[in-house]
DSSP file (Angstrom, degrees, kcal/mol; ACC not computed):
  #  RESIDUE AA STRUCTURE BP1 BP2  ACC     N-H-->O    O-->H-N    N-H-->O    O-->H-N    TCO  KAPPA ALPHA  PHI   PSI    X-CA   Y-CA   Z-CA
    1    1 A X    >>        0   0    0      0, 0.0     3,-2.0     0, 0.0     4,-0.9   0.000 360.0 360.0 360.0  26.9   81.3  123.8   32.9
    2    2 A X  H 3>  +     0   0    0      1,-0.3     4,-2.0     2,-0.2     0, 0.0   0.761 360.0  60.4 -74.3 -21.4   81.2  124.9   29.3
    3    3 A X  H 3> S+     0   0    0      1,-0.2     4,-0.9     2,-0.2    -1,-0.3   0.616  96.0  62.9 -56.6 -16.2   78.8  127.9   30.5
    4    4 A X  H X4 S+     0   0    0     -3,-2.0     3,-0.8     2,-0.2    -1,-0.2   0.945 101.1  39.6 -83.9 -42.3   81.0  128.8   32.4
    5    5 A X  H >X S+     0   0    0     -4,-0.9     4,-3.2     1,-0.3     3,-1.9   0.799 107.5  67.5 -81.8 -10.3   83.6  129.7   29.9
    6    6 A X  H 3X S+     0   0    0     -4,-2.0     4,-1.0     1,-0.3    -1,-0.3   0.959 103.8  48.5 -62.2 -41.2   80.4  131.3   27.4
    7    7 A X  H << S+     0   0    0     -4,-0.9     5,-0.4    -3,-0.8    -1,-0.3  -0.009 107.7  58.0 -93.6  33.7   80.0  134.3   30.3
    8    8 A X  H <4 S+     0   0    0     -3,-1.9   127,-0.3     3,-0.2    -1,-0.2   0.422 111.9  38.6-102.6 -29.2   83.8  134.9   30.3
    9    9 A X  H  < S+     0   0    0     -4,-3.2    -2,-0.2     1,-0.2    -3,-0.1   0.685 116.6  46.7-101.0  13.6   83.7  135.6   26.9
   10   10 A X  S  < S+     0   0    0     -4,-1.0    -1,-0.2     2,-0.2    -3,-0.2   0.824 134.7  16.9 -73.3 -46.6   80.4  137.6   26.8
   11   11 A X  S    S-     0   0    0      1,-0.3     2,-0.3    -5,-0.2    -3,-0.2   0.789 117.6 -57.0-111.4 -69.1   81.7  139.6   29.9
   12   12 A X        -     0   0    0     -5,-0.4     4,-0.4     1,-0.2    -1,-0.3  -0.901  26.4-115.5 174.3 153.5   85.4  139.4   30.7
   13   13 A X  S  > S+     0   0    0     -2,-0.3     4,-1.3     1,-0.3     3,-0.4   0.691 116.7  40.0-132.1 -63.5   88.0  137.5   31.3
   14   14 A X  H  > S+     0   0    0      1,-0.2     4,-2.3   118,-0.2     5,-0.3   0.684  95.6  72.9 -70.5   9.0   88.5  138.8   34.7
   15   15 A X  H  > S+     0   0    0      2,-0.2     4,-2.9    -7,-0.2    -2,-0.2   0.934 102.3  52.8 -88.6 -45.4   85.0  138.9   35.3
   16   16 A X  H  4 S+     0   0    0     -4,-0.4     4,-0.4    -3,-0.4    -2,-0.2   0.795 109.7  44.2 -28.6 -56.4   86.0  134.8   35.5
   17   17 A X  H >X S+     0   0    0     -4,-1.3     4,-3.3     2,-0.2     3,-0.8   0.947 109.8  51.5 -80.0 -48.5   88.6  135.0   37.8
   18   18 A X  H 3X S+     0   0    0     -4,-2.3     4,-3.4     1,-0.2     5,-0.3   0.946 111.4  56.5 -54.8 -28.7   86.8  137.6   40.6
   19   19 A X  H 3< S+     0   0    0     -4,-2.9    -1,-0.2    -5,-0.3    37,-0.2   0.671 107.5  40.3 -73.1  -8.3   84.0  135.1   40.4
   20   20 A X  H <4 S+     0   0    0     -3,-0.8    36,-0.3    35,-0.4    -1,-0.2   0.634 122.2  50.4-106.7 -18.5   86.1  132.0   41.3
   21   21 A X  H >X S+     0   0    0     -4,-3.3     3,-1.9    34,-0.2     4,-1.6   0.928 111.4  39.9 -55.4 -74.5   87.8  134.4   43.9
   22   22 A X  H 3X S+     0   0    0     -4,-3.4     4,-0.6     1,-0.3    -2,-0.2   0.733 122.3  46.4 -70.3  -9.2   85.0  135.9   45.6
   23   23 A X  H 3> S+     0   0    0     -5,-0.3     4,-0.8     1,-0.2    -1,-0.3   0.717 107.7  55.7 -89.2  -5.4   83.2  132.2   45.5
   24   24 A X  H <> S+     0   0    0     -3,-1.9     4,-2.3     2,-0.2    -2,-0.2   0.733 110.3  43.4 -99.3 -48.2   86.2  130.7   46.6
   25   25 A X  H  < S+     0   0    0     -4,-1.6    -2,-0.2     2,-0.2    -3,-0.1   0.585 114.1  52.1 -92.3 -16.2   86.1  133.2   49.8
   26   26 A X  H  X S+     0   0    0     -4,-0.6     4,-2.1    -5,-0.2    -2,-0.2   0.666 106.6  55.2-113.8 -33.0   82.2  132.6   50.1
   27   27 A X  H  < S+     0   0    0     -4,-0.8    -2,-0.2     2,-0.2    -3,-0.1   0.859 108.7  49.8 -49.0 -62.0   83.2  128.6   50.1
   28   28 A X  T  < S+     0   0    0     -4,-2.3     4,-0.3     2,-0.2    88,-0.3   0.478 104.2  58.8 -38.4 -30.9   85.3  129.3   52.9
   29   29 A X  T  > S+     0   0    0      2,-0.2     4,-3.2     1,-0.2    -2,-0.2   0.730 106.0  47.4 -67.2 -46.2   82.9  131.3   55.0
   30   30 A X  T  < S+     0   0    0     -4,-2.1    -2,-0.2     2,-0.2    -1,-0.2   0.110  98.2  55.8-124.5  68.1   80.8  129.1   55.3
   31   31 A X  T  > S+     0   0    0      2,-0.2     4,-1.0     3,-0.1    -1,-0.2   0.646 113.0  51.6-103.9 -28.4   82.3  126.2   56.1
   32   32 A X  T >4 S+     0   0    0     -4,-0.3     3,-2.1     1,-0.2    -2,-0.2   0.994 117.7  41.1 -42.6 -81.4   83.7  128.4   59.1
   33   33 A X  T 3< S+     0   0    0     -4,-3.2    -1,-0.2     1,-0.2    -3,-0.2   0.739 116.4  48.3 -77.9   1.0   80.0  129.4   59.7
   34   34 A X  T >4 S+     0   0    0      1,-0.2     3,-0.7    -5,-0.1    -1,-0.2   0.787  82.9 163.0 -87.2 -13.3   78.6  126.1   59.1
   35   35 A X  G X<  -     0   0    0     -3,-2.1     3,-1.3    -4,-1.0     4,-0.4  -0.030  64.9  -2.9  43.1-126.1   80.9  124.3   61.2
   36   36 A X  G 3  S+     0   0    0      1,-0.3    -1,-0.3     2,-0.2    -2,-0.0   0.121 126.4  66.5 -80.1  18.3   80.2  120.7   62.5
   37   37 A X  G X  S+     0   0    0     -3,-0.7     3,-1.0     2,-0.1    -1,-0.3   0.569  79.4  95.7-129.2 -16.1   76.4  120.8   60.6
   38   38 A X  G X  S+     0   0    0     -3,-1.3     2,-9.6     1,-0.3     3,-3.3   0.966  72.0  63.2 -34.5 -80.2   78.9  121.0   57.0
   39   39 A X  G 3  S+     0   0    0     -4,-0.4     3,-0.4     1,-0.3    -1,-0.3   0.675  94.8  58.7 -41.1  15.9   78.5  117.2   56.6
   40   40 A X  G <  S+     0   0    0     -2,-9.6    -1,-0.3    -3,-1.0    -2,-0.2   0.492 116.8  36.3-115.7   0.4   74.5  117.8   56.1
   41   41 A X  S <> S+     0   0    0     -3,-3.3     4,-1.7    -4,-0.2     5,-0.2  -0.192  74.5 126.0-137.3  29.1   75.5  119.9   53.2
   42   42 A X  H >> S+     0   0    0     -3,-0.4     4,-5.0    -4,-0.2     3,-0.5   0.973  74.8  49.1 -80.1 -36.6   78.3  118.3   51.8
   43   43 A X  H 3> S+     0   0    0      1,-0.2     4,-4.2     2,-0.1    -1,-0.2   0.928 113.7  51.6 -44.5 -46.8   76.9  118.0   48.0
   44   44 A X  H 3> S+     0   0    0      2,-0.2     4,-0.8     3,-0.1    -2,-0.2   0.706 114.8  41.5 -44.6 -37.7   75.9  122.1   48.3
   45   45 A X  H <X S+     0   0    0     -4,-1.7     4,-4.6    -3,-0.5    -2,-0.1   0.821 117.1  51.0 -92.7 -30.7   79.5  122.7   49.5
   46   46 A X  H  X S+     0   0    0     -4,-5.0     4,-2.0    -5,-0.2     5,-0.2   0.986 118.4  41.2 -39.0 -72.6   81.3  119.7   46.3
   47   47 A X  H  X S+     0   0    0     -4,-4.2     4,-3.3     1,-0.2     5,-0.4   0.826 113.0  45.2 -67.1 -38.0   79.5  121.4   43.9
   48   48 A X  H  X>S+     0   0    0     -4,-0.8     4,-3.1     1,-0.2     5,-0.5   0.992 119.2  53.7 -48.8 -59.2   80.0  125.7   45.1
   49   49 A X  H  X5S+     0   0    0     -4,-4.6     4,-1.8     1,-0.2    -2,-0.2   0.818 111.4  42.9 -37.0 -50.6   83.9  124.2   45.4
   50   50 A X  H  X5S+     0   0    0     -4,-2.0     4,-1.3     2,-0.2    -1,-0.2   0.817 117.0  43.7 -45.6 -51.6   83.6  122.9   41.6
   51   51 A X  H  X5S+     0   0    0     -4,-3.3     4,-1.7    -3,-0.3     5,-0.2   0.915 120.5  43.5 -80.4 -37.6   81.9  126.0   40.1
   52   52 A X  H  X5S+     0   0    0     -4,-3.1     4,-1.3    -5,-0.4     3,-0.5   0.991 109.0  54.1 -67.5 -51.1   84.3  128.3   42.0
   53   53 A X  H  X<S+     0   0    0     -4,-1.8     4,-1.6    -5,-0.5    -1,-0.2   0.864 111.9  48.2 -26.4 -59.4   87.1  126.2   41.2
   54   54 A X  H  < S+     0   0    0     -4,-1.3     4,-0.4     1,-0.3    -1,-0.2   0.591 111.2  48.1 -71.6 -19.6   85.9  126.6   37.2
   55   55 A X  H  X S+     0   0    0     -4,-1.7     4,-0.6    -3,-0.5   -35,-0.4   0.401 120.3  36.5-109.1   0.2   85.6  130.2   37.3
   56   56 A X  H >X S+     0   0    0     -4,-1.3     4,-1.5   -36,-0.3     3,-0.9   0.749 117.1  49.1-110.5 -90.0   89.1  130.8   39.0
   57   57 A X  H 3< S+     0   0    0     -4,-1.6     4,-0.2     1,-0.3     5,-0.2   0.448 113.7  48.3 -75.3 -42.3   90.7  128.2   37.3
   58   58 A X  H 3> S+     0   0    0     -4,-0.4     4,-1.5   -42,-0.2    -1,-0.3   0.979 115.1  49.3 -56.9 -74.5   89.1  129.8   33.7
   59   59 A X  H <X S+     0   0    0     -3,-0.9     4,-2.9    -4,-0.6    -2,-0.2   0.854 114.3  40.3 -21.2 -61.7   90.3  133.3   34.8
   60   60 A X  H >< S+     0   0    0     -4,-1.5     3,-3.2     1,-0.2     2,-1.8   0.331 115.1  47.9 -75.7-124.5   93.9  132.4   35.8
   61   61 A X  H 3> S+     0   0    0      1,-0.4     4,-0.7    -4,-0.2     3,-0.4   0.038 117.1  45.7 -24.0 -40.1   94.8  130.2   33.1
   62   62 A X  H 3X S+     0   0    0     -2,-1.8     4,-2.2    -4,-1.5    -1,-0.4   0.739 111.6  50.5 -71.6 -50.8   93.2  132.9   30.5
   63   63 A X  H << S+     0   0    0     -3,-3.2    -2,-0.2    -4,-2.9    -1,-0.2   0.231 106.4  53.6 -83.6  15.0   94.9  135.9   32.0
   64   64 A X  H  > S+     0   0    0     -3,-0.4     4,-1.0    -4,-0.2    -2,-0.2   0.534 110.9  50.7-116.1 -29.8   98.7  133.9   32.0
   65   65 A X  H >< S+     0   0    0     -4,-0.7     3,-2.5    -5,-0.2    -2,-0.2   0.946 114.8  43.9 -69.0 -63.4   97.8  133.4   27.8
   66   66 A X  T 3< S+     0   0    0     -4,-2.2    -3,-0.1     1,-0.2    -1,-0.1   0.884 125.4  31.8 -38.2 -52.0   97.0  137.4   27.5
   67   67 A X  T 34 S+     0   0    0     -5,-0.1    -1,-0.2    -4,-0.1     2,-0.2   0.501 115.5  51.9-101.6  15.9   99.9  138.6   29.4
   68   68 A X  S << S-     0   0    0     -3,-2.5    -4,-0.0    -4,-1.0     0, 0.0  -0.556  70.3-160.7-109.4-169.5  102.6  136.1   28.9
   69   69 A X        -     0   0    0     -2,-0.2    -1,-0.2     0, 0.0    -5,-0.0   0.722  44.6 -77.8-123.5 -50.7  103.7  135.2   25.1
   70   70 A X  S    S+     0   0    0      0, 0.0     4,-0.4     0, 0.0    -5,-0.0  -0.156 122.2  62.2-152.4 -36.8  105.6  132.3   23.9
   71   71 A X  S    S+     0   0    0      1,-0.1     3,-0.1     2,-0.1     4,-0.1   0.839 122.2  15.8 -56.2 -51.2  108.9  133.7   24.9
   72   72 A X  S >> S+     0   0    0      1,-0.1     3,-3.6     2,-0.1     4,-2.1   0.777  98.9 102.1-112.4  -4.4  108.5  133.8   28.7
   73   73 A X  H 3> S+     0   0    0      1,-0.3     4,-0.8     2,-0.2    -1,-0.1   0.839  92.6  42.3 -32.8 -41.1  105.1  131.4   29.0
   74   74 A X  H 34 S+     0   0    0     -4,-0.4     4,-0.3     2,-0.2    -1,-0.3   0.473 107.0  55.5 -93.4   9.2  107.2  128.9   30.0
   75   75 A X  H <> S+     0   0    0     -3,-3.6     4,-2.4     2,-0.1    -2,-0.2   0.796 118.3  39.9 -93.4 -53.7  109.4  130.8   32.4
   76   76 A X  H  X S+     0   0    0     -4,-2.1     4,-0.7     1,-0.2    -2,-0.2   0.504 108.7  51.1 -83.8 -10.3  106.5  131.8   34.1
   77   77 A X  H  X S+     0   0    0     -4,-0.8     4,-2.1    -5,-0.2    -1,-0.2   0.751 110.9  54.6 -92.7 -40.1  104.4  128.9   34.1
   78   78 A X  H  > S+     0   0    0     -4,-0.3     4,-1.3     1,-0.2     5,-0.2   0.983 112.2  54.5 -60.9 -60.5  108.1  126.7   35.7
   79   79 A X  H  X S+     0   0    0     -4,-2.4     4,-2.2     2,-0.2    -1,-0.2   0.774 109.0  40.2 -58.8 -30.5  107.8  129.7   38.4
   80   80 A X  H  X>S+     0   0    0     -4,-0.7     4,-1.3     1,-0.2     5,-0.5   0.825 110.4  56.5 -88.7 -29.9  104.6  129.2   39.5
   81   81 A X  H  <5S+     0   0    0     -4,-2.1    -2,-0.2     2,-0.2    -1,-0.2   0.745 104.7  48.1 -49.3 -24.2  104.7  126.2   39.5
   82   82 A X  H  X5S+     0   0    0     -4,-1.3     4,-1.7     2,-0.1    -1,-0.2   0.663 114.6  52.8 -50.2 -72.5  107.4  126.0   41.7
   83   83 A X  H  X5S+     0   0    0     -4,-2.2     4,-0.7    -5,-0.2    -2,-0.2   0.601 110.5  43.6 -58.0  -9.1  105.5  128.6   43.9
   84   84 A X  H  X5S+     0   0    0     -4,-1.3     4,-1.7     2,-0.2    -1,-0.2   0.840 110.5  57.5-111.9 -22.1  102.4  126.8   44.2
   85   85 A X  H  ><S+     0   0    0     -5,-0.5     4,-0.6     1,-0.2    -2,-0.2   0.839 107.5  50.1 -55.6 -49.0  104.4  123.5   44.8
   86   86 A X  H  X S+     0   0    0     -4,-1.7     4,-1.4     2,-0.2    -1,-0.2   0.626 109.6  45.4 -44.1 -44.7  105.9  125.2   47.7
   87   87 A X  H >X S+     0   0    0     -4,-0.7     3,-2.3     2,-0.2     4,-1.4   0.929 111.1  61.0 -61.9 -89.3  102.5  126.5   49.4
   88   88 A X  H 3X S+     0   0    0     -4,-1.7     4,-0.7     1,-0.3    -2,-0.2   0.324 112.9  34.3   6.8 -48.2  101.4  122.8   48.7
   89   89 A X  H 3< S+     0   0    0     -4,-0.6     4,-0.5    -2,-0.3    -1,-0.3   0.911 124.7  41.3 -88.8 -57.6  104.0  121.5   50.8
   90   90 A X  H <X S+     0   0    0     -3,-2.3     4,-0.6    -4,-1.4    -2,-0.2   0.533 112.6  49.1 -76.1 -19.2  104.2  124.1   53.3
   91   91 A X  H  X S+     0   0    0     -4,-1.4     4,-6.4     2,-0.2     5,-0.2   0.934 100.4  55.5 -67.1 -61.0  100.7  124.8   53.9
   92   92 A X  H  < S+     0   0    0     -4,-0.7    -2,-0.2     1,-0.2    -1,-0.1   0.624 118.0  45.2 -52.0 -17.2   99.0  121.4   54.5
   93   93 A X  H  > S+     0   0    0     -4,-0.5     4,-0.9     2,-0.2    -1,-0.2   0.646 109.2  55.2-108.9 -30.4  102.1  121.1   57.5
   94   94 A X  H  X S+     0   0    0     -4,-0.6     4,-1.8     1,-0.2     5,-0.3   0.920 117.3  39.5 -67.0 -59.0  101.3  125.0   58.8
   95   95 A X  H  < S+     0   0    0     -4,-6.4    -1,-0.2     1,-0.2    -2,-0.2   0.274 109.6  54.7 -97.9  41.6   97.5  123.7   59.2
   96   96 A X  H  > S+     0   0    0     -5,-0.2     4,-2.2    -3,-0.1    -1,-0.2   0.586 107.0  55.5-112.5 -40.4   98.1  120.6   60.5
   97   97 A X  H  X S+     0   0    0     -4,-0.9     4,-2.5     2,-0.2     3,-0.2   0.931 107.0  46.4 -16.3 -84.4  100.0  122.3   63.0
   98   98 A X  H  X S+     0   0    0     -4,-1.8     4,-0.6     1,-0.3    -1,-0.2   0.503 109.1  53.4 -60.2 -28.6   97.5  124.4   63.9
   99   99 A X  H >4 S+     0   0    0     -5,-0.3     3,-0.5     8,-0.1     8,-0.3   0.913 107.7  54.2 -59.2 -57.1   94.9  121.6   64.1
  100  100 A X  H 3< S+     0   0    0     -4,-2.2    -2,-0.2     1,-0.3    -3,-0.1   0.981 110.7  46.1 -86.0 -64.7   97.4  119.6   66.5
  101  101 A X  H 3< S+     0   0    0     -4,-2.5    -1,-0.3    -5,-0.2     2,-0.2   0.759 101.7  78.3 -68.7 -20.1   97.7  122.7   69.0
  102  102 A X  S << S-     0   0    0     -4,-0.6     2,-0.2    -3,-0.5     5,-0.1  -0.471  84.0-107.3-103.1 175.4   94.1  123.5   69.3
  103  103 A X  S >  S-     0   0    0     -2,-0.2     3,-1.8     2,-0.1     4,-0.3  -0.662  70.5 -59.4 -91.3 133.7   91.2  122.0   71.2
  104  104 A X  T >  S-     0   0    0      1,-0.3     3,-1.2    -2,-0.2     4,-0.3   0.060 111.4  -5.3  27.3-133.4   89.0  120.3   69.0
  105  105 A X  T 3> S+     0   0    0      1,-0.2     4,-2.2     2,-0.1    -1,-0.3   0.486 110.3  78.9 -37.1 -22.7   87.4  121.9   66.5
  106  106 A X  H <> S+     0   0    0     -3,-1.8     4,-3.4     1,-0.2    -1,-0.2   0.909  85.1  64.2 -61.0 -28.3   88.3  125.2   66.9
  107  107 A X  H <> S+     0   0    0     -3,-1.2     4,-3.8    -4,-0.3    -1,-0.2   0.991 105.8  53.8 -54.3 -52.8   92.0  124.4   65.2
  108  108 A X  H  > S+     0   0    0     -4,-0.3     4,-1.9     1,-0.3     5,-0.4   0.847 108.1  55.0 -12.2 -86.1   89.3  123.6   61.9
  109  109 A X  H  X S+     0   0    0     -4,-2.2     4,-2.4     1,-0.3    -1,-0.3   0.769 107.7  40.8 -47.8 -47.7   88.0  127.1   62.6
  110  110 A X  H  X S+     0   0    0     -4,-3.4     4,-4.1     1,-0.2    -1,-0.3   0.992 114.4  50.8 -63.3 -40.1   91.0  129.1   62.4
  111  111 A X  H  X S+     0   0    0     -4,-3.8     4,-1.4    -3,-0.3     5,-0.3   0.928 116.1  41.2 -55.9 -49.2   92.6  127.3   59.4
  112  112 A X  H  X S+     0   0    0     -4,-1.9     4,-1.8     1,-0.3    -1,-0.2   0.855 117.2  55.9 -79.7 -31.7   89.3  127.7   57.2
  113  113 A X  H  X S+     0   0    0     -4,-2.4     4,-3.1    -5,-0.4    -1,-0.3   0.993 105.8  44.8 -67.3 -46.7   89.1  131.3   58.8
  114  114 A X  H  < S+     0   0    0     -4,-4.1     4,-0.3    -5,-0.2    -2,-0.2   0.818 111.3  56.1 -62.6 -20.8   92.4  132.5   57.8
  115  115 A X  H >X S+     0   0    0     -4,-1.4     3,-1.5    -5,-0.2     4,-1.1   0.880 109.4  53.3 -45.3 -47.3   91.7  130.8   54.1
  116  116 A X  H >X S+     0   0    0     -4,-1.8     3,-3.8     1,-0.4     4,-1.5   0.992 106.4  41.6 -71.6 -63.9   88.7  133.0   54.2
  117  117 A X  H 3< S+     0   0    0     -4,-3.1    -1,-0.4     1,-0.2    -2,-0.2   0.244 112.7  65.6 -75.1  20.3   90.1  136.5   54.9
  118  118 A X  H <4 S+     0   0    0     -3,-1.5    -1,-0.2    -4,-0.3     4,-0.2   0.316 107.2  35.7 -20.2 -43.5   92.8  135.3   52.4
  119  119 A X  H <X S+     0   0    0     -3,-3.8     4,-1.9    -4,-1.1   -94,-0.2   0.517 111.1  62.7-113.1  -8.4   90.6  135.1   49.6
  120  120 A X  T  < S+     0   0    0     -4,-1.5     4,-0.4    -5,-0.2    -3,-0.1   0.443 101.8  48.8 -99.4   8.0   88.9  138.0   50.9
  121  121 A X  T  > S+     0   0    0     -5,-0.2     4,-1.8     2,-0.1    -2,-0.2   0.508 111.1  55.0 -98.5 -24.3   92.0  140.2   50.5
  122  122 A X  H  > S+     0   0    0     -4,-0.2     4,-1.6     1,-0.2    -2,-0.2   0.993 107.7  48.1 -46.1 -50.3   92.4  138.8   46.8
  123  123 A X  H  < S+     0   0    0     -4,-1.9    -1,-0.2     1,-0.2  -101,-0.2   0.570 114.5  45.1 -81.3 -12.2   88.8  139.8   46.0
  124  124 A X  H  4 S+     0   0    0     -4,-0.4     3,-0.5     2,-0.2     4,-0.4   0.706 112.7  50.3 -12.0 -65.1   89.5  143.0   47.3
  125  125 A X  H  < S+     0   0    0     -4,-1.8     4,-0.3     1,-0.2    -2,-0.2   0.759 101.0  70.4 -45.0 -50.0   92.9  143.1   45.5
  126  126 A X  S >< S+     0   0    0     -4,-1.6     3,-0.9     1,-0.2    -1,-0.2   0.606  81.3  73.4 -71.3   1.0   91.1  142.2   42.5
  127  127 A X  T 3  S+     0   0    0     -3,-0.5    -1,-0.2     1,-0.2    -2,-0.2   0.811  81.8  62.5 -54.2 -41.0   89.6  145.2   42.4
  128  128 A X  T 3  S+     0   0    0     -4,-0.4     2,-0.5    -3,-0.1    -1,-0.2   0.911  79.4 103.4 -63.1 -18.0   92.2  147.2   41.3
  129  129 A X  S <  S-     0   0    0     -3,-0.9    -1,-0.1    -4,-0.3    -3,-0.0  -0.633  71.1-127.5 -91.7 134.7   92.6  145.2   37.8
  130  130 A X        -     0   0    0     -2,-0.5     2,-0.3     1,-0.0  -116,-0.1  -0.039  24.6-138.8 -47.2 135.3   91.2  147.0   34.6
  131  131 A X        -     0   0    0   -118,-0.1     2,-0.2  -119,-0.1     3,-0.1  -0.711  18.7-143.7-105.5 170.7   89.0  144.5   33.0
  132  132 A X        -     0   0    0      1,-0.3  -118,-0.2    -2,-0.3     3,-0.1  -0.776  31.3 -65.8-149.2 153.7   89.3  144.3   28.9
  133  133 A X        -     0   0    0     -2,-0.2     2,-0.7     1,-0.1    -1,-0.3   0.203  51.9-106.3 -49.6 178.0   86.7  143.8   26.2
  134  134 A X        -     0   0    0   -124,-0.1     2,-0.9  -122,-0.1  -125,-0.1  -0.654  27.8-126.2-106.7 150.4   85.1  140.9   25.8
  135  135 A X        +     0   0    0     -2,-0.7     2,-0.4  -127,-0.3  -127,-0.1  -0.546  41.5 151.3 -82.4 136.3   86.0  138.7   23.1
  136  136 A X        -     0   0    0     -2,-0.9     2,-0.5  -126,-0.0  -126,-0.0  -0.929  44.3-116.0-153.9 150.7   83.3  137.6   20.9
  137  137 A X        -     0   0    0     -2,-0.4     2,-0.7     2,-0.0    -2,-0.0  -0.500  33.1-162.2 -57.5 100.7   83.1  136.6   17.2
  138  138 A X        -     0   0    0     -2,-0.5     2,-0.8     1,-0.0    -2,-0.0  -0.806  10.2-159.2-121.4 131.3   80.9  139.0   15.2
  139  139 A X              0   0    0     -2,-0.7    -2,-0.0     1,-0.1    -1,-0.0  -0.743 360.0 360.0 -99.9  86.5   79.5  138.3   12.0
  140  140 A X              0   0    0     -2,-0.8    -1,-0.1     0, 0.0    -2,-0.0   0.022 360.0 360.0 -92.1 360.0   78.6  141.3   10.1
């Protein structure tokens, strides 16, 4: 995925993260619309998780160096960590939940639906942040 991280710094460093959002949200759709026909696509669905995965993962990790510094990096890195630990826990037990109470499939469908319109109020959300030059080396 080393292409990936050559178009964040050609274009932008959020340009990285909305793209691992909004693919992330598009990953989520359809497996909602694909339903029970997903296993006939599961390499098609690995690999969009992987690339989305690389460009969000690129993005976040990139935007925590710019805006934190050495002083609070690690304050902030202990707190989400912490936070994301928390979801982790509390999440997989919310949709398992929600699996358990509904008839067949359908429990599937909500979970993967609320994921979706999740990630589709991020990529939304991410509209509002200013994107920044792009870094590149020039030799002149």
């Amino acid at each position: 995925m080393i292409y990936i991280g050559k178009i964040a710094k050609l274009k932008d460093r959020l340009f990285a993260y909305r793209a691992g959002i909004y693919l992330t949200a598009v990953f989520y759709l359809l497996i909602v619309v694909a339903g029970e026909r997903m296993v006939q696509y599961y390499i098609a669905f690995a690999v969009l998780k992987g690339v989305s995965n690389s460009f969000y993962l690129l993005g976040h990790f990139t935007m925590i160096t710019d805006v934190t510094d050495n002083a609070n990096r690690h304050w902030y890195l202990g707190l989400n960590l912490i936070i994301t630990n928390i979801a982790m826990l509390a999440g997989p037990a919310a949709a398992g939940a929600l699996v358990e109470w509904s008839d067949g499939l359908q429990g599937y469908t909500y979970v993967y639906s609320v994921a979706f319109m999740m990630f589709a109020f991020a990529a939304a959300n991410s509209l509002k942040m200013k994107p920044q030059r792009p870094i590149t080396k020039r030799t002149t």
